[in-house]
C-alpha positions in Angstrom: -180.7 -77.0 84.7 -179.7 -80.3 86.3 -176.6 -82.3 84.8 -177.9 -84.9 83.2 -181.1 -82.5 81.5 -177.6 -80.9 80.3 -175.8 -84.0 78.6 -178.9 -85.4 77.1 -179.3 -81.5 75.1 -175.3 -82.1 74.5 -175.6 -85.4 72.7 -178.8 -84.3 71.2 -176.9 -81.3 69.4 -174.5 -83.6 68.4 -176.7 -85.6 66.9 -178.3 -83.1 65.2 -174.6 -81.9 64.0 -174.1 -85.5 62.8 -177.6 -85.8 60.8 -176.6 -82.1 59.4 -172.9 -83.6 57.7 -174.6 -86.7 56.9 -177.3 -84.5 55.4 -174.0 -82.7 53.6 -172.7 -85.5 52.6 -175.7 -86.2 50.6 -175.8 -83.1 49.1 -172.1 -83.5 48.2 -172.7 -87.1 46.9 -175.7 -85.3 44.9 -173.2 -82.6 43.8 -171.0 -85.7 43.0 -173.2 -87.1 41.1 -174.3 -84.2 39.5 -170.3 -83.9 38.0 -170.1 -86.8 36.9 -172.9 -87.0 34.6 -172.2 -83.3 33.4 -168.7 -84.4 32.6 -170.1 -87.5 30.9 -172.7 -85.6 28.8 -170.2 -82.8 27.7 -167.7 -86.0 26.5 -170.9 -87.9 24.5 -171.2 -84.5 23.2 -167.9 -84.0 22.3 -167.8 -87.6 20.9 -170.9 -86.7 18.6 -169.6 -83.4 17.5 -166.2 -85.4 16.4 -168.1 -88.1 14.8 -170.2 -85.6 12.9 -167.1 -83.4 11.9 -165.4 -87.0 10.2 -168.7 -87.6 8.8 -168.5 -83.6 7.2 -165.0 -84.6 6.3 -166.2 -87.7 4.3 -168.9 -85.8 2.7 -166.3 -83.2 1.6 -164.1 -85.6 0.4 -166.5 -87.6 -1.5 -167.5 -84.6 -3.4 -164.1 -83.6 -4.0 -163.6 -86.6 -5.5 -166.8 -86.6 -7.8 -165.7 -82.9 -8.4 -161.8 -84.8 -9.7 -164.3 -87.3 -11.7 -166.5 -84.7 -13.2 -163.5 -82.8 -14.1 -161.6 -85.8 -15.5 -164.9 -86.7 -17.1 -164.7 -83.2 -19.0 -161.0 -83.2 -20.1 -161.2 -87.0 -21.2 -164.2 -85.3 -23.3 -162.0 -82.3 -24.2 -158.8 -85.3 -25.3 -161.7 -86.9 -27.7 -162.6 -83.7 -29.3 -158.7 -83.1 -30.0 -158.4 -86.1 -31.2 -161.4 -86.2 -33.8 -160.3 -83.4 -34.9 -158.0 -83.5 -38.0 -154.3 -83.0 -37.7 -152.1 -80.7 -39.0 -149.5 -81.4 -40.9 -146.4 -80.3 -40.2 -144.3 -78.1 -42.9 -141.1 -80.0 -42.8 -138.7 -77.2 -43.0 -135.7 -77.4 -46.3 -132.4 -78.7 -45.3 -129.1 -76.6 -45.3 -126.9 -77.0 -48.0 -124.0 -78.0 -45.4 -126.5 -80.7 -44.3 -127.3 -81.6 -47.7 -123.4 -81.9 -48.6 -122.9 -83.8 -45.5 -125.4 -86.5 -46.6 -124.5 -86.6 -49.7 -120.8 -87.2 -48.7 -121.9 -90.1 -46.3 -123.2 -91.9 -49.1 -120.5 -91.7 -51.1 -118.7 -92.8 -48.5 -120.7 -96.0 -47.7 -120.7 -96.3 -51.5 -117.1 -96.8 -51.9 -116.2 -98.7 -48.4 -118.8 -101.1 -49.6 -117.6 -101.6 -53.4 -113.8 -101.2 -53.0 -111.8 -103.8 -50.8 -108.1 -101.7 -50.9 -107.2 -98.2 -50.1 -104.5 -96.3 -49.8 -104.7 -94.1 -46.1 -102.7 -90.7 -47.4 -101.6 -87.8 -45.8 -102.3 -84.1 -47.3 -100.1 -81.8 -45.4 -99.8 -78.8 -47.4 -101.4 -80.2 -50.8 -103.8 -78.0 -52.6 -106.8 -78.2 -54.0 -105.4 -78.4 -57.7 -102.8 -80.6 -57.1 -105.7 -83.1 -55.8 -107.9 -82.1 -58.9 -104.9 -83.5 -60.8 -104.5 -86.5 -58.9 -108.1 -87.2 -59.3 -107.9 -87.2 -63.2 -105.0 -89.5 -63.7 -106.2 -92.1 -61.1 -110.2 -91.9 -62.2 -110.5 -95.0 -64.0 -109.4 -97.9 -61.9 -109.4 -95.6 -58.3 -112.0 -93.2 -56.3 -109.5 -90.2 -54.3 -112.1 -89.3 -51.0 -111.2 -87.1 -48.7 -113.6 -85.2 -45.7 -113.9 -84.8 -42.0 -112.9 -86.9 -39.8 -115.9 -87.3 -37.7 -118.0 -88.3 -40.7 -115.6 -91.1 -41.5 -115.7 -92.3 -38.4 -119.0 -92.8 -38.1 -119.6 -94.0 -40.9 -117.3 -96.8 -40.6 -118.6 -97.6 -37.3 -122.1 -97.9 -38.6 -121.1 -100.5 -41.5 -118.7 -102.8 -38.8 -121.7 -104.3 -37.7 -122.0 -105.7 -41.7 -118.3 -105.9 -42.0 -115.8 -105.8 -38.9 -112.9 -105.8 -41.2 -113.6 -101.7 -41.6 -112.2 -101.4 -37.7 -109.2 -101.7 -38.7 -109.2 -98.6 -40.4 -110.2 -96.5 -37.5 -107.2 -96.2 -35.5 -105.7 -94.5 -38.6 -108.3 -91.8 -39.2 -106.4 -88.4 -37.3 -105.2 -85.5 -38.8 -105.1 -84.2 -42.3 -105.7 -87.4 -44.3 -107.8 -88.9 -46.9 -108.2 -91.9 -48.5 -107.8 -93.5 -52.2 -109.5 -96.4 -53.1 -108.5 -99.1 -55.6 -108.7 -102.6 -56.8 -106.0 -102.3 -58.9 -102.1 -102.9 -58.1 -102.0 -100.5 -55.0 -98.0 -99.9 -55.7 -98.7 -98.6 -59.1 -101.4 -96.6 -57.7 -99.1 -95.3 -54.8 -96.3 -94.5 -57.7 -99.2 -92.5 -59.7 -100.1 -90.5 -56.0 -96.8 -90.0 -55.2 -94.7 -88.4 -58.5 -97.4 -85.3 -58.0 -95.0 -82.8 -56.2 -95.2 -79.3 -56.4 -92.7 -76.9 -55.2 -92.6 -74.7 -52.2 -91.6 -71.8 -50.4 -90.2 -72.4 -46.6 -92.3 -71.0 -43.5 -91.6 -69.8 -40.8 -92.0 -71.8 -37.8 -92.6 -74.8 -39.7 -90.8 -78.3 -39.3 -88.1 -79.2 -42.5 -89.3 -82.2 -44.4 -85.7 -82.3 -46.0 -82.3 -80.9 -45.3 -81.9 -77.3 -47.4 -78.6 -76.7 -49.3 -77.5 -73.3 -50.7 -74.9 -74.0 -53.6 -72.3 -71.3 -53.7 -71.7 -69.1 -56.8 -73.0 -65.7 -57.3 -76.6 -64.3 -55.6 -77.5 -61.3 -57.9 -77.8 -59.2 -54.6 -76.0 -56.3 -54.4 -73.0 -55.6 -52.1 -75.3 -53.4 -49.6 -76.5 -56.7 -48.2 -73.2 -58.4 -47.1 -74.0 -57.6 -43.2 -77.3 -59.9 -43.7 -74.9 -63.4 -45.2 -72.8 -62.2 -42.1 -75.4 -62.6 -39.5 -75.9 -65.8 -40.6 -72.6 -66.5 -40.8 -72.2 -67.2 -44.2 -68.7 -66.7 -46.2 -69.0 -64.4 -49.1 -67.1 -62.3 -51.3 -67.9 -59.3 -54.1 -67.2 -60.9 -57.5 -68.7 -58.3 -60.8 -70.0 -55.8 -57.9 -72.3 -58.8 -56.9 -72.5 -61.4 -53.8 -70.8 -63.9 -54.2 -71.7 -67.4 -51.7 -68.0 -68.7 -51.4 -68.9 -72.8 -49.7 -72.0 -74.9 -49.9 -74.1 -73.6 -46.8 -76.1 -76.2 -45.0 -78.9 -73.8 -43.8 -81.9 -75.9 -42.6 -81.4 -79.6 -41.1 -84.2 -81.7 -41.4 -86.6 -82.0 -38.4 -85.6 -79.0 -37.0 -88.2 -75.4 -37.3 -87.4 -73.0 -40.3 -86.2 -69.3 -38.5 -87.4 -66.4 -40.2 -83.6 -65.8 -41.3 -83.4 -68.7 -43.1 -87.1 -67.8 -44.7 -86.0 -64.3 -45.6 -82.4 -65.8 -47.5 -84.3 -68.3 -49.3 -86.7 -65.5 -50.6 -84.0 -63.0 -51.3 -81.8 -65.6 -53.6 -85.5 -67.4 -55.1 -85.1 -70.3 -53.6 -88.3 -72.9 -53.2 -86.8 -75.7 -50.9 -89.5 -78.1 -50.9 -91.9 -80.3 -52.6 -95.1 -81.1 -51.0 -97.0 -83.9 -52.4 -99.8 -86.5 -51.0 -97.7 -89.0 -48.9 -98.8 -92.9 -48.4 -98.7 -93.2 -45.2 -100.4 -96.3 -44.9 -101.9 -99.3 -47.0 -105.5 -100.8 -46.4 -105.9 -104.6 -48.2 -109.0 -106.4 -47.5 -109.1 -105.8 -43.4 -105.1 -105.6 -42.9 -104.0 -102.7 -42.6 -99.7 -102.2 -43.1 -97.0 -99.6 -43.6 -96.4 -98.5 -47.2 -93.2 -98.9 -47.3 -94.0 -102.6 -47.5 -95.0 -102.0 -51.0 -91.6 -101.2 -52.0 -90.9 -105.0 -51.4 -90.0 -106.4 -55.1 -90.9 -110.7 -55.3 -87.0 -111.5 -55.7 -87.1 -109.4 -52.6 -89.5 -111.7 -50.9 -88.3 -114.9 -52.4 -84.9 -113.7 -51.3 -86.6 -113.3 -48.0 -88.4 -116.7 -47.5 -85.0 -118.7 -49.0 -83.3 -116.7 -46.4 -85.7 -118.1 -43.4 -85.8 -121.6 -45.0 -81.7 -122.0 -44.7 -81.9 -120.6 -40.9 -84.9 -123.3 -39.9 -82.6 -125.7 -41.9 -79.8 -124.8 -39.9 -81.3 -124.9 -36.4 -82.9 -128.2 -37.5 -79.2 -129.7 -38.7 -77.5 -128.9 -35.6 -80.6 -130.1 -33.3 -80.5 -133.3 -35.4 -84.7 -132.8 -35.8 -85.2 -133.2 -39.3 -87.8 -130.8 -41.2 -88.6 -130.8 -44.3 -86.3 -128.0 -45.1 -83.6 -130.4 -43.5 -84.2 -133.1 -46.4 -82.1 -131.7 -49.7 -79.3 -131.6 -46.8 -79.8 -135.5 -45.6 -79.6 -136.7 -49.5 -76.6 -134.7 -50.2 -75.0 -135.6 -47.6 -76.1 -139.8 -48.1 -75.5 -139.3 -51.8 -71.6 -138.2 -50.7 -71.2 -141.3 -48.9 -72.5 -143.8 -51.6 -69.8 -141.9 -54.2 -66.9 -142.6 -51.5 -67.8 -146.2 -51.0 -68.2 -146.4 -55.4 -64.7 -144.6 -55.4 -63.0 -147.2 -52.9 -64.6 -150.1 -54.4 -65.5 -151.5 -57.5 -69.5 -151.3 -57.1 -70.4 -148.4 -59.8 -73.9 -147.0 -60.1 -75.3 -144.7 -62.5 -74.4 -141.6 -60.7 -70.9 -142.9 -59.8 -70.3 -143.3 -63.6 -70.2 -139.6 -64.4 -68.2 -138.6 -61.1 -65.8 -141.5 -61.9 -64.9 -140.4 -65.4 -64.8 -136.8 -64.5 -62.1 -138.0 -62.0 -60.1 -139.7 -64.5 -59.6 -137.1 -66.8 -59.0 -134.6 -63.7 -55.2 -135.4 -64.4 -55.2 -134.8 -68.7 -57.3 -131.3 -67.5 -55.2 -130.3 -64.7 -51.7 -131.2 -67.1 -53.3 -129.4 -69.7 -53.5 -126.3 -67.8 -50.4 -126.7 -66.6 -48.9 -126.3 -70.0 -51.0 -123.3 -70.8 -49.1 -122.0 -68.4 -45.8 -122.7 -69.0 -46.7 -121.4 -72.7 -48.2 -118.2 -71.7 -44.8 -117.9 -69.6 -42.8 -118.5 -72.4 -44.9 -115.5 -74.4 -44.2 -113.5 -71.4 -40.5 -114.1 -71.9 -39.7 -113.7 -75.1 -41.6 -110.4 -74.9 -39.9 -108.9 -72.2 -36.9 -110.3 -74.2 -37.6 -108.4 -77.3 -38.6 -104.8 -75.4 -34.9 -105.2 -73.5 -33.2 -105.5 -77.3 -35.6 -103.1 -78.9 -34.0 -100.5 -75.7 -30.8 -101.3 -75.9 -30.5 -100.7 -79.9 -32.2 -97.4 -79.7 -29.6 -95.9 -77.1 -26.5 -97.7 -78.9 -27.7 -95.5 -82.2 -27.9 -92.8 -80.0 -24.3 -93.2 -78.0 -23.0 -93.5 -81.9 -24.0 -90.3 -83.4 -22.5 -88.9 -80.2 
């Protein structure tokens, strides 16, 4: 085959070869193609079947929420029935008798704070019920005796201090054993009536001494086989009339101080009951003051003594500070009255004062020579009996020496 029959079949295969990968690249551009809108059905499709599952969503969820309205429909119904229908009545149950005492005391309580405008705040340390009973009778007719639990009283006063803030006062004193009596009356007879209501005691053990204990000496009754007990307690005795005998006053218990079981066991051997316990006034209540009782013990010469006392210290202070008071004034005339009788005295100017001071002054002398002579007179007397004993001596021994 000649050359250039050769190169024209060359370039004709290559052309050929060329419209084959252009052919190619058609198909592949189909293929291409062919993706593309595959990939963009499958995402419409994917974007429907989302769109539907929200909308499947919403349908559930409406009909949940008609299902919530139906239901709320039918309880709202079921509420109404309820409510037509009649209701029971409730069988109120009886109260306790402690509640009943309780409520009863609280009235009693506001009954008295509200009626009465003094008490007396007592302690009742070791008081019993009889002794109170007694108290109760001879204070009943101008006086209410109250006592109870401390938590009651406190709220109770706390409710009325919104009517009457004067009550407050009282609550700082409302701790421990303590009651109250309440009175219009004259609060120190009342105190005096509470007071004088002692009843003798035996000593505990372990207890604190109200008052110092004293055994007298003399004889005991016991019998000599309990010497080594006065001798533990160190406690001179001796066996008079085959008895004890205590020989000195024995100071056993000091006041203040805890009661031993020694001291208990003596007192109960020889009978002794140290102690009288009685309702103590602690404290005094009067109209929203509240004070210590021993301020009741306070007689009016007491308190005048008291307020004359003050008066001449102001007046003092005010003297020497040259302020004048009015408790200065008695002191200024007294002291310009003194003047005006000097310059009457040194002069002949009299005034009706003067008069009486200068005639008490002249007769000074005749009063003062009149003593004077009493004197000498009741000197003389002295004398002459002195005089008379010395003769009435002497002739008795001379009578005597004579018959010798």
């Amino acid at each position: 085959m000649p050359p250039k029959d050769k190169k024209a079949a060359a370039g004709g295969d290559k052309k050929a070869a060329g419209g084959d990968k252009k052919a190619a690249g058609g198909k592949g551009g189909d293929k291409k193609a062919g993706g593309d809108k595959k990939a963009g059905d499958d995402k419409k499709a994917a974007g429907d079947k989302k769109a539907g599952g929200k909308a499947d969503d919403k349908k559930a969820a409406d009909g949940k929420v008609a299902e919530g309205a139906a239901a709320g429909g039918e309880k709202k119904e079921e509420k109404e029935k309820v409510a037509a229908k009649p209701k029971k009545v409730r069988e109120e149950k009886p109260k306790s008798s402690r509640r009943q005492r309780k409520e009863k005391y609280r009235n009693k309580l506001k009954e008295v704070l509200g009626s009465y405008r003094n008490a007396l705040v007592v302690g009742v340390d070791n008081v019993g019920s009889n002794q109170l009973q007694k108290i109760r009778l001879e204070t009943r007719k101008d006086s209410t005796v109250l006592m109870g639990k401390n938590t009651i009283i406190r709220k109770v006063i706390r409710e009325l201090s919104g009517t009457n803030p004067k009550l407050e006062a009282l609550l700082p004193y409302v701790v421990g054993n303590m009651g109250f009596v309440f009175s219009n009356g004259d609060l120190s007879k009342v105190r005096d009536i509470v007071s004088a209501n002692k009843v003798p005691a035996v000593a505990k053990s372990g207890a604190y001494a109200p008052d110092d204990v004293f055994v007298p000496p003399g004889p005991t009754g016991l019998d000599p086989a309990q010497t080594s007990f006065f001798q533990a307690l160190n406690i001179a005795t001796k066996i008079a009339k085959g008895s004890i005998e205590i020989v000195n006053t024995v100071h056993l218990i000091k006041k203040g101080e805890k009661i031993t079981a020694s001291a208990v066991a003596l007192l109960t051997k020889l009978d002794i009951k140290p102690f009288f316990y009685g309702v103590k006034v602690q404290h005094v209540y009067e109209d929203g003051v509240v004070y210590a009782a021993s301020v009741l013990d306070l007689t009016e010469e007491d308190l005048l003594q008291k307020f004359f006392s003050g008066v001449r210290t102001l007046a003092a202070l005010s003297i020497g500070a040259s302020y004048p008071t009015v408790a200065t004034v008695p002191s200024y005339l007294q002291e310009g009255f003194r003047k005006l009788l000097a310059v009457s005295f040194e002069t002949d100017y009299n005034f009706n004062e003067s008069k009486a001071f200068k005639a008490a002054a002249a007769n000074a002398p005749k009063v003062e020579e009149k003593k004077a002579e009493k004197k000498v007179e009741a000197k003389k007397v002295e004398e002459e009996e002195k005089k008379e004993e010395s003769d009435d001596d002497v002739g008795l021994g001379g009578g005597l020496f004579g018959d010798d």
